[in-house]
N, C-alpha and C positions, 0 to 999 in steps of 0.2 A: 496234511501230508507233505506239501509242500516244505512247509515250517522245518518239518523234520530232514529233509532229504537236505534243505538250507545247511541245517545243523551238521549234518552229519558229515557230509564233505568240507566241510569249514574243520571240523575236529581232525578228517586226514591231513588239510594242509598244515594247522599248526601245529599239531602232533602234540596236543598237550597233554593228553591222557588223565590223570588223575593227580596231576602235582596238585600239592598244598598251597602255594603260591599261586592267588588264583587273577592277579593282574598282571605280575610280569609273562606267564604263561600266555595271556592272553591278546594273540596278536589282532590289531586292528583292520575290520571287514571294510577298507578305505573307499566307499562305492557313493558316486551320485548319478540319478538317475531321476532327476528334477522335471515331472510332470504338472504340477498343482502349485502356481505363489499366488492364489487368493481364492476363496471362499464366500461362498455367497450363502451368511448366516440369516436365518430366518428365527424370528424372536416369538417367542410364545407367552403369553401372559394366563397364568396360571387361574383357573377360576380359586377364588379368594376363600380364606380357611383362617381362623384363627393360633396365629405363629405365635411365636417369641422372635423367628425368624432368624435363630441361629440352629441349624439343622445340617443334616446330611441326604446326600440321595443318591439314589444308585435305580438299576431297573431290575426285576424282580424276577423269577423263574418263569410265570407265565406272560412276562414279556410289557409290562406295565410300567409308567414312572412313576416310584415312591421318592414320599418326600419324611424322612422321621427327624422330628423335631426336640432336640436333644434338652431343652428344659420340659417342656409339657409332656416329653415321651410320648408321643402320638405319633402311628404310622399311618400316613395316606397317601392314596392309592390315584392317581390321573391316569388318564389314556393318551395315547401320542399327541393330540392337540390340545392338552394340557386341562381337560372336563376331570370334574371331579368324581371320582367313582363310590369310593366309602374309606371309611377311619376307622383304627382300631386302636386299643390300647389306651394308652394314659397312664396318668398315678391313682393308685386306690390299692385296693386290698382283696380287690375279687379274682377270680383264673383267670380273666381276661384282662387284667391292667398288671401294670408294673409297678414293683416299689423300689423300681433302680435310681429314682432320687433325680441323678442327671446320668446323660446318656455321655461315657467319655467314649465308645467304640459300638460298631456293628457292622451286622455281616449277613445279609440272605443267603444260604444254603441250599444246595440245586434242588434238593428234598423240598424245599419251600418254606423248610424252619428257619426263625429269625433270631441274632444270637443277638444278644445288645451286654454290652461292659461296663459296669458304672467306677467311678474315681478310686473304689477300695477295690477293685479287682474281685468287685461280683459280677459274675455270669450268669444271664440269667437267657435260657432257651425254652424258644417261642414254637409249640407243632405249627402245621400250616394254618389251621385254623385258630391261631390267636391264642391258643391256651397255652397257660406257664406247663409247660414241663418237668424242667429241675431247676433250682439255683443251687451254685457251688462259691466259693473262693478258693480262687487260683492258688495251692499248695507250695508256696516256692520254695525249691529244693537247695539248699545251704549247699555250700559248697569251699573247700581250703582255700580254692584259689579264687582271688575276688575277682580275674577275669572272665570267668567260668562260671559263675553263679549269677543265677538271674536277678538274685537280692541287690546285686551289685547296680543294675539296670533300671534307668524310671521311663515309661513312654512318653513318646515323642506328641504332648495334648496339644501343640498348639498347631500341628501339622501331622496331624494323625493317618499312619495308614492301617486297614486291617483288612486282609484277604481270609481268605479259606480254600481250602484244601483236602480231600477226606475229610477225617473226623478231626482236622489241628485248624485253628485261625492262629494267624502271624499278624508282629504289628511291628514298624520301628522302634527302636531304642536309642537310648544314651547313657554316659553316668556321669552323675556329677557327683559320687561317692570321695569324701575328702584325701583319700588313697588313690584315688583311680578318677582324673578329671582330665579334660584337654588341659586347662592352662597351668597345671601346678605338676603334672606328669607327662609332659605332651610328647617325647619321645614314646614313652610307653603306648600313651594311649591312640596313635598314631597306627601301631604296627600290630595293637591287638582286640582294642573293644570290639565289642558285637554290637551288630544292627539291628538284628530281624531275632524276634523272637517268639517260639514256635509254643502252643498251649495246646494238648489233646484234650478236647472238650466231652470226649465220651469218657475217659477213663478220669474225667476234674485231675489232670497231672500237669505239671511243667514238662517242658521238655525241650528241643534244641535252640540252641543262642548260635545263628550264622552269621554269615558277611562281616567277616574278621577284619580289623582293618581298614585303610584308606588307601584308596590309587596313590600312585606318583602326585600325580598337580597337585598335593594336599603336601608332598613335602618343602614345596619353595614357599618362601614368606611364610612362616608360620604362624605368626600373628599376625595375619590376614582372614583367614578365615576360620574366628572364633564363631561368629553369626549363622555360620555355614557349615553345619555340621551334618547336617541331617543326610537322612538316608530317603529313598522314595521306593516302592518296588510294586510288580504285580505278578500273578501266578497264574500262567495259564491252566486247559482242563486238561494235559498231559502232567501238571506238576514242575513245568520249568518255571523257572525265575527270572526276572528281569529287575535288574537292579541298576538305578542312578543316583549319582551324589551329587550332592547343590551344584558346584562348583567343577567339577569332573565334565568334560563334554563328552564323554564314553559313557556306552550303556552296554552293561555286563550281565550274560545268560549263562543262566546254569540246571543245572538239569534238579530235579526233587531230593538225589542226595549230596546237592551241594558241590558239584563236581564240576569246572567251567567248560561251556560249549564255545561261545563265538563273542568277540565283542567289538562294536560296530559304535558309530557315532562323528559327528561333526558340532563346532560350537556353532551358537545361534548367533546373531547378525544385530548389530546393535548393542551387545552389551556393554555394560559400566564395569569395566573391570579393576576399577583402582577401588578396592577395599582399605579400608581403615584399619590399619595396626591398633590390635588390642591387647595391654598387657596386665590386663585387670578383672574383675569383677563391677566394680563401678561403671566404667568405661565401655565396659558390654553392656550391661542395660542401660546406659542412656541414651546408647548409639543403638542398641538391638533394632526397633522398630523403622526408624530412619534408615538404616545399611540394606534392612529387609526389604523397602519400598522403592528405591533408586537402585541399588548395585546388582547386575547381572547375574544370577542362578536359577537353574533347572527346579522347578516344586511342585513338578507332577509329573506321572508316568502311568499311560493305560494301554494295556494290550489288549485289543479286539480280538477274540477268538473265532467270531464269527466270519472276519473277515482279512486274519492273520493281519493286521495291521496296529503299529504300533503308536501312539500320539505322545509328545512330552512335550509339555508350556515350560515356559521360561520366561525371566523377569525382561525388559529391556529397556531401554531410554525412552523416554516420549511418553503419550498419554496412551499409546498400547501396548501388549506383549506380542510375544513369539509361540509361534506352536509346529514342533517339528512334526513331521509324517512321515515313518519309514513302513516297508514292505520288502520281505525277508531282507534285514539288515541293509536294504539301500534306504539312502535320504530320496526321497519321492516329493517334497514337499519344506519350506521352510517360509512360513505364511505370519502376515498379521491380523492378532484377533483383538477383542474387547480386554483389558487387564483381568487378569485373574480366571480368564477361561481355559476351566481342565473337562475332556474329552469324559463322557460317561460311559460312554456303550453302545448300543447298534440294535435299533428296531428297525428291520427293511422295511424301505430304502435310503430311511440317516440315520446319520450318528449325531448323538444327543452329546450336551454338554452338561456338566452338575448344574445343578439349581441354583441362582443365587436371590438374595433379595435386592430388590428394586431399588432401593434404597434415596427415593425421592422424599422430600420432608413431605412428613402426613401420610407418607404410602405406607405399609408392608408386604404391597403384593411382591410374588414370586414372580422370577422369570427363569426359560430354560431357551436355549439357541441349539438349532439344528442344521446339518448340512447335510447335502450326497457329496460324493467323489464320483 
């Protein structure tokens, strides 16, 4: 309620109403209110399961940490101190396994159905209790205009995001369509690609291509930030949006139809901001993963509904990153954590961090990090 009452008087003062233009409208909520610069993470070691160890996780409707393992397609299930509860799924051929191959996307459902997307844009939806329900392919609907058409768009696998909503999951986008790419159309594709792209999983339809565009900081030094494209967002359980771009230190909300509310943010502290001018294709991937490990950008974004609190990691110098903390739109927090720690979610009384692996020679256990505020 709070969130909302946030929202709402923030939309009196900068009277944006409903323009089309959804960053210059949107005036910056400039607030610090700096209670938290360090955290006191507590490390959990996973009881041990048979990985690949490249997976995703998230917590589940009734409040458990899963962990689904995107080659073996196996979901399981821990309790807050990380004991193993039970597994399900896999690959096979019976109602209870999957033949999704590799797991490129997924998504628990407050229903407790589990959606998982495999690389050809099969959906394949899970009832609570494990059993295949439907498989579909994603219908993409052609369209004259290649801005406009989701044929035009491939997701974002190496930094995937994918929320739900009702009956739609969203995921980010790109194009590297030979008409329609950053580097060979970059005015164009500056002022009008889509990011977020919306799929109603009841009706097997496409459907809306959002987050038109790039903020301003995307127009200086243009070949700067080829590496840095990307989009990151999450959807609370009212349908607002929260949307940040690598390089962008603004975090822009909108409401379910796309309409902007408020947008608030400061840069993180430490970052490398001399990017590499890139005016090629070669030049980008030889530099891609190196720009990616050193140079300063935002690549995550979690909104707590539980406890209206927002968290977004950032790259930074040194052998840590940055993880900011805001609460209705102020900065409440800009702390150092472990590299590559993104905020999961909230079983009272912490907040869990994603999974990652351990990744000591000979190990593949899991670990998860937890904090209170």
């Amino acid at each position: 309620m709070k969130l909302i009452i946030f929202l709402f008087s923030f939309l009196l003062i900068v009277g944006c109403g409903k323009r089309q233009d959804a960053f210059s409208c949107a005036k910056v909520f400039n607030v610090k209110d700096v209670k938290y610069d360090n955290l006191v993470l507590q490390t959990l070691l996973l009881d041990s399961i048979n990985t690949s160890s490249f997976g995703e996780s998230c917590i589940s409707p009734s409040g458990d940490i899963v962990f689904i393992d995107k080659h073996f397609c196996t979901v399981t299930f821990f309790d807050t101190c990380g004991h193993l509860k039970s597994t399900h799924l896999g690959l096979g051929g019976g109602p209870s396994e999957t033949q999704v191959g590799r797991i490129a996307a997924q998504s628990f459902l407050p229903t407790g159905e589990l959606l998982l997307m495999g690389y050809n844009l099969d959906v394949h939806l899970f009832n609570p209790n494990f059993m295949l329900d439907k498989v579909f392919l994603v219908n993409r609907e052609k369209r004259p205009n290649l801005v406009e058409s989701s044929m035009t768009y491939t997701n974002q696998y190496n930094d995937m995001v994918c929320r739900s909503y009702g009956d739609c999951f969203y995921m980010n986008v790109y194009s590297e369509h030979p008409e329609f790419n950053y580097l060979e159309e970059t005015q164009q594709y500056l002022q009008s690609c889509r990011h977020i792209w919306e799929i109603d999983f009841r009706k097997n339809m496409d459907g809306r291509l959002l987050a038109s565009g790039y903020p301003n900081s995307y127009l200086k030094d243009l070949n700067k930030h080829v590496v840095f494209l990307g989009t990151r967002f999450d959807i609370d359980k009212q349908g607002n949006f929260y949307v940040s771009y690598e390089v962008d230190s603004l975090i822009y909300v909108y409401d379910s139809d796309y309409n902007p509310l408020a947008t608030y943010g400061f840069q993180g502290n430490e970052m490398n901001l001399d990017y590499l001018s890139i005016y090629d294709y070669k030049t980008c991937r030889s530099n891609y993963r190196k720009e990616r490990q050193t140079k300063g950008h935002y690549y995550w974004l979690e909104f707590v509904d539980e406890t209206q609190t927002l968290f977004r990691s950032y790259r930074k110098t040194g052998e840590n990153d940055g993880l900011q903390i805001y609460y209705e739109g102020k900065l409440i927090g800009d702390i150092e954590v472990p590299k590559d720690l993104r905020v999961m979610g909230y079983i009272d009384p912490y907040y869990y961090s994603y999974i990652v692996p351990k990744l000591d020679e000979n190990d593949d256990s899991l670990i998860i990090y937890r904090f209170r505020l």
